[in-house]
N, C-alpha and C positions, 0 to 999 in steps of 0.2 A: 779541814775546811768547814763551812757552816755554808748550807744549801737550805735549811728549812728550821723555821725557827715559831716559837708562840708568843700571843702577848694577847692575855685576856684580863687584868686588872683594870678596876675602875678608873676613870678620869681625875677624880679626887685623889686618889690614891697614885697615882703617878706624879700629880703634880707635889703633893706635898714631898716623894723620894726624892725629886730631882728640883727642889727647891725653886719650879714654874713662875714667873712673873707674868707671861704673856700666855696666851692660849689661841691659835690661829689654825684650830681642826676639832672633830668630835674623835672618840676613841670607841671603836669597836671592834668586839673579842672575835680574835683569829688566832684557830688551835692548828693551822697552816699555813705560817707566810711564807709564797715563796716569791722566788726570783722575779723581778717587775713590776711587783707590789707594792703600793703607795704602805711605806712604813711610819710609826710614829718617831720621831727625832728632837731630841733637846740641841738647841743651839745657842749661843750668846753670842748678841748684837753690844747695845747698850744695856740691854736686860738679858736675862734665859728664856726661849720662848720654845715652846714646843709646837711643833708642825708636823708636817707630812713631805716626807721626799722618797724620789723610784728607789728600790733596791736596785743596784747593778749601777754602775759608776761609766758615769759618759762625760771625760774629757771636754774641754772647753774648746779645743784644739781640734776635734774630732768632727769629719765628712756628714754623720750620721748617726743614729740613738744603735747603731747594730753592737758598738763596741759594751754596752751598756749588760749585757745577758752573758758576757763572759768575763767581766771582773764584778761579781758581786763578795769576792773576796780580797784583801791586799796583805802580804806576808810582811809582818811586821819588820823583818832580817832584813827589809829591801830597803821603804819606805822612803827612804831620803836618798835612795839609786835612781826610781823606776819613774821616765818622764811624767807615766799618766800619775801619779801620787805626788810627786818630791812637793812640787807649790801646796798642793792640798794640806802637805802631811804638817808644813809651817802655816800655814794662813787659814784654814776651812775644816776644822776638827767639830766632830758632832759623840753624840751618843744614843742609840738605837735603841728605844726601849726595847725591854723582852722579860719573857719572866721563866722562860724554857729553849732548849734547842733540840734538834734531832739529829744521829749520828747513826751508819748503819755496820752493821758487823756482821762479816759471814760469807760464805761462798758465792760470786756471781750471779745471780738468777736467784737466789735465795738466801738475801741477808734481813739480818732481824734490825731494826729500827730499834733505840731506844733512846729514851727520852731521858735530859739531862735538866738540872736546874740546880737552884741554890738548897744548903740543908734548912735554911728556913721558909724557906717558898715564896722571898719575897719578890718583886720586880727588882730589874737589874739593868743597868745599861752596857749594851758591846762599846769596845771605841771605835769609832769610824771616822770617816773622812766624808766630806762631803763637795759638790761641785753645778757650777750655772752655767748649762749649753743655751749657745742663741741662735742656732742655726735653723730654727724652723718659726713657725708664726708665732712661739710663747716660748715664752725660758722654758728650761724642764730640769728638774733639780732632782738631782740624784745622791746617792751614798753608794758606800762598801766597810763589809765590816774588816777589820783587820781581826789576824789570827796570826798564831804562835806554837811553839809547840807543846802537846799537850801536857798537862802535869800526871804528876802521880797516881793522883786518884781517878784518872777515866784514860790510862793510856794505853790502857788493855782494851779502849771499843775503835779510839782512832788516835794515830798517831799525831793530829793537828786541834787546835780546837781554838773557837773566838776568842780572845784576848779580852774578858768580863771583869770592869774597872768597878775599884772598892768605892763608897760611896765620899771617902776624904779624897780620893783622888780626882773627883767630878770638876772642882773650881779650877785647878790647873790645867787640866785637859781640855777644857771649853775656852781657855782665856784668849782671845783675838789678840793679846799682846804679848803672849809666849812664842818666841820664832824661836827657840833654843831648840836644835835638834838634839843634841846629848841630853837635856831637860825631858825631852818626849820621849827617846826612848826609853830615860828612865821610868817615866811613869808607866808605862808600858809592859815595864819589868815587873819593879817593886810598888805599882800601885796594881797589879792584876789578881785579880779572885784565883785560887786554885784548889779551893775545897770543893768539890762537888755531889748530889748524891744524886744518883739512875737509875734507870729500871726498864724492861721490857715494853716494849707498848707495842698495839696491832698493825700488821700490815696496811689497818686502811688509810695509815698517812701517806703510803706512797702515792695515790692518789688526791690532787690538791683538791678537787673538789667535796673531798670528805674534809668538812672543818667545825669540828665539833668538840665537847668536852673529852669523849668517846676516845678522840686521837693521843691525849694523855693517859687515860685509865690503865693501872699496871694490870699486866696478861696474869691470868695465872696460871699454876705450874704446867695444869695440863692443857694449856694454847700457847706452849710456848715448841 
């Protein structure tokens, strides 16, 4: 799964990876997003616009925002089964900036955190899904990221990990006139990232209100 993830790149610098036409938020660095969290998000309308939607995916269909804090993940295996996804997975596809995630390993009461990213460090979008509740005095727009299982190189910290789309895979995955589900799940396949490089990093990300650079810094030998 993916519970906690970073994204501290500049605004320039996102918009130029993800090929930005529109810009409808500011971007500031968080070495702790978690779960609830107004995330940065690429989306195409008529254009590619990047904004701001909740982590945690709330149904359109849905009583209340409660369901919204327990699918901040969707298994890509499902995707076009599971009622809260199937329409999202053809009609409402996004991309989650990020430039890191956090994954934990180790006995209950005492796993070590460590921090994942790309081997060149650059920003990166999960695939997601995204969605418009009406049920209260304002829409609230939400996401989830979709995950997979892990590849080769990080499946020794967890056996699941976000499904982090190549950057030629961007234009088909945002297109609003892609309904092809055999289409998405290929890209999902053979358009997904599975090199990775990791490393240790401090316990103080278990705590969301520690969000600093500090929360990637690799441990060394002897804090670890």
């Amino acid at each position: 799964m993916c519970g906690r993830f970073v994204n501290h790149n500049s605004l320039s610098k996102i918009e130029k990876t993800f090929n930005v036409d529109t810009v409808t938020c500011d971007a500031v660095e968080n070495y702790n997003v978690a779960p609830e969290q107004e995330v940065l998000s690429v989306i195409r309308y008529s254009d590619t616009r990047l904004g701001k939607l909740h982590w945690g995916f709330v149904p359109h269909w849905s009583k209340d925002l409660s369901m919204g804090i327990r699918m901040i993940n969707a298994r890509s295996e499902t995707l076009s089964e599971k009622p809260s996804f199937r329409d999202a997975f053809e009609k409402r596809r996004c991309l989650i900036v990020a430039d890191g995630f956090y994954e934990w390993k180790g006995e209950k009461g005492n796993k070590q955190p460590w921090y994942i990213t790309l081997p060149e460090d650059a920003p990166f979008g999960f695939a997601g899904l995204w969605e418009i509740w009406k049920g209260g005095e304002s829409e609230y727009k939400s996401c989830t990221i979709i995950t997979t299982d892990a590849s080769e190189s990080i499946k020794g910290i967890h056996h699941r990990m976000p499904v982090v789309l190549k950057p030629e895979a961007y234009d088909s995955w945002l297109d609003p006139g892609n309904h092809n589900v055999e289409e998405l799940n290929r890209i999902l396949k053979d358009g997904a990232v599975n090199d990775f490089k990791y490393y240790p990093v401090s316990k103080r990300v278990n705590t969301v209100r520690n969000n600093d650079e500090k929360c990637i810094a690799p441990l060394e030998k002897n804090e670890r």
